[in-house]
C-alpha positions, -999 to +999 in steps of 0.1 A: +000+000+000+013+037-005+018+059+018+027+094+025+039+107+060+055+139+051+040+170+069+033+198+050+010+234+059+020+258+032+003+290+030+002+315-002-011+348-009-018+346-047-025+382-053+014+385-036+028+365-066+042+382-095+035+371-126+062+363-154+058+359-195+067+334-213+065+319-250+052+291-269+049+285-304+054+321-313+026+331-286+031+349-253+015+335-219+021+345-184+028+324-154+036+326-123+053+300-091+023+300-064+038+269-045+078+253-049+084+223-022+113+215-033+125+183-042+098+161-026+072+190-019+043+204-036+042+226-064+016+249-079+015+274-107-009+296-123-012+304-162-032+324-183-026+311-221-051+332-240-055+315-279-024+292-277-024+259-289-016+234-260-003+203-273-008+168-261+009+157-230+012+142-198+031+148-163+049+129-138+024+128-110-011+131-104-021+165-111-054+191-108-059+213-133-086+238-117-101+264-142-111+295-126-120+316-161-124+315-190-126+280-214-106+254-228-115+238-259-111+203-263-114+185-291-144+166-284-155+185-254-155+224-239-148+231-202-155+265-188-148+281-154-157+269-125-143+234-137-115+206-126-094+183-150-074+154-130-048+131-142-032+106-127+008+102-127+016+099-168-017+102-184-018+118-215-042+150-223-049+173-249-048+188-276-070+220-261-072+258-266-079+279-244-097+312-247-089+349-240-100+352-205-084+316-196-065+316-161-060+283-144-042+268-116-020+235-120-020+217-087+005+186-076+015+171-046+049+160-059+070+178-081+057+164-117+074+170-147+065+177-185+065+151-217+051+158-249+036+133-269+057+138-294+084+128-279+092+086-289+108+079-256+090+099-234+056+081-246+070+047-230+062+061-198+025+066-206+002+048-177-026+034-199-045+026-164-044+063-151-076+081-147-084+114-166-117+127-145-136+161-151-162+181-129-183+212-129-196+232-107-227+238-130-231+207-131-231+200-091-262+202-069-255+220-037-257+205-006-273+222+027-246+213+055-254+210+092-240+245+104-248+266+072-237+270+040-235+246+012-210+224-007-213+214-038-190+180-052-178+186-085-158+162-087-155+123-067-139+089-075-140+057-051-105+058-043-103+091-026-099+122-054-124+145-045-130+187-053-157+202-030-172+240-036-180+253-002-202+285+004-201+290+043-213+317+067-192+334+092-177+313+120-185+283+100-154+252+104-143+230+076-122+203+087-111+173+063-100+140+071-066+135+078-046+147+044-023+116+038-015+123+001-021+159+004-051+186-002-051+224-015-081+247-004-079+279-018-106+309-006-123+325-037-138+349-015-143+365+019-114+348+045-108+323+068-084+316+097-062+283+102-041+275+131-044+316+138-032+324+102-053+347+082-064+336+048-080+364+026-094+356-008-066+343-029-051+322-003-036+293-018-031+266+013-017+234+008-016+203+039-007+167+038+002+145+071-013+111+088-029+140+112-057+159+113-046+198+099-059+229+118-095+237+101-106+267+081-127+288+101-147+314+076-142+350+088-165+377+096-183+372+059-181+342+056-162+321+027-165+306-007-137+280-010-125+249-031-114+220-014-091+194-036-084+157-025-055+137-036-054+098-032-025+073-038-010+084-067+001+115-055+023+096-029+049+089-056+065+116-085+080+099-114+106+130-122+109+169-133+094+198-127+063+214-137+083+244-155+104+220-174+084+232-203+083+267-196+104+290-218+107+323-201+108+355-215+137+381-208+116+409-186 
């Protein structure tokens, strides 16, 4: 069985982040680092790739892709904002294009890597078993919970990957179960306090242990926040990083 004891309780102000530009195909993007871990530790980055062409590919550990505007076409399919595309470890994705108000949030556990499926030897690595899962939040019905507020499930698999929407009223407590192979929560509006840190909107917070983490307690207007669940393949990270592909622009 895998298992993950590392002990993480990361905290990010996103609107603190500065964002950098980088190139693709002749077309300009912007990124920027929300979350480096290190060698072992999460990572998490934010893009905006208005009208580029993303090519198929795949990464080197289970990974959440959380769209928080805009679209991405497909090509059998369209997601818009609120959504959530998961991967496991080495799955491949793509072709898609997003559109011009496109910002989105790549989310790992372990550092994960980049491979193109055009590359011949990085496509023996593919994991033909992995799970590619998608989720709306049109597409959830909220749920009334017992001290206020709603959540919404947008997306949910057996095994343990799981992305809640949560609406809550002030003084309202969210505490998951113990994050083993690590969970990001990131307040979309109003704030929330954990462990007597203050988390305003575009807090960014990432926790994995065997333990119980400090819960989110919503503020004095309450909070709207996303809750994202890894299971056992996050416990493992098959190489790179997730700016190997990135090709920065002098600023």
């Amino acid at each position: 069985m895998a298992t993950s004891s590392a002990k993480h309780d990361i905290v990010v102000d996103l609107s603190q982040v500065a964002w950098k530009h980088a190139q693709e195909g002749g077309r300009g993007y912007q990124y920027r680092i929300c979350m480096d871990g290190g060698p072992d530790g999460p990572e998490a980055m934010q893009v905006r790739l208005p009208g580029l062409d993303v090519p198929p590919h795949f990464h080197h550990a289970a990974q959440f892709q959380l769209l928080l505007g805009g679209s991405m076409q497909f090509s059998d399919r369209r997601m818009e904002a609120l959504s959530v595309h998961y991967t496991d470890h080495d799955v491949p994705y793509g072709p898609f294009k997003p559109d011009s108000a496109h910002s989105m949030l790549i989310l790992h556990a372990k550092p994960a890597g980049y491979a193109a499926m055009s590359d011949k030897e990085a496509r023996k690595m593919i994991n033909s078993r992995g799970r590619e899962l998608e989720g709306c939040e049109r597409d959830a019905k909220p749920q009334a919970l017992a001290g206020g507020g709603t959540c919404k499930t947008i997306l949910a698999n057996d095994d343990g990957v799981c992305v809640q929407l949560f609406d809550c009223p002030a003084g309202a407590s969210y505490s998951g179960p113990p994050p083993q192979f690590g969970r990001y929560e990131l307040i979309l509006r109003g704030s929330a306090t954990a462990g007597g840190r203050c988390l305003g909107a575009e807090s960014l917070r990432f926790v994995q242990g065997d333990e119980p983490e400090a819960p989110l307690v919503c503020g004095p207007d309450g909070a709207k926040f996303i809750v994202l669940t890894f299971d056992r393949d996050a416990a493992k990270s098959y190489g790179g990083k997730a700016t190997d592909d990135v090709k920065t622009v002098a600023e």
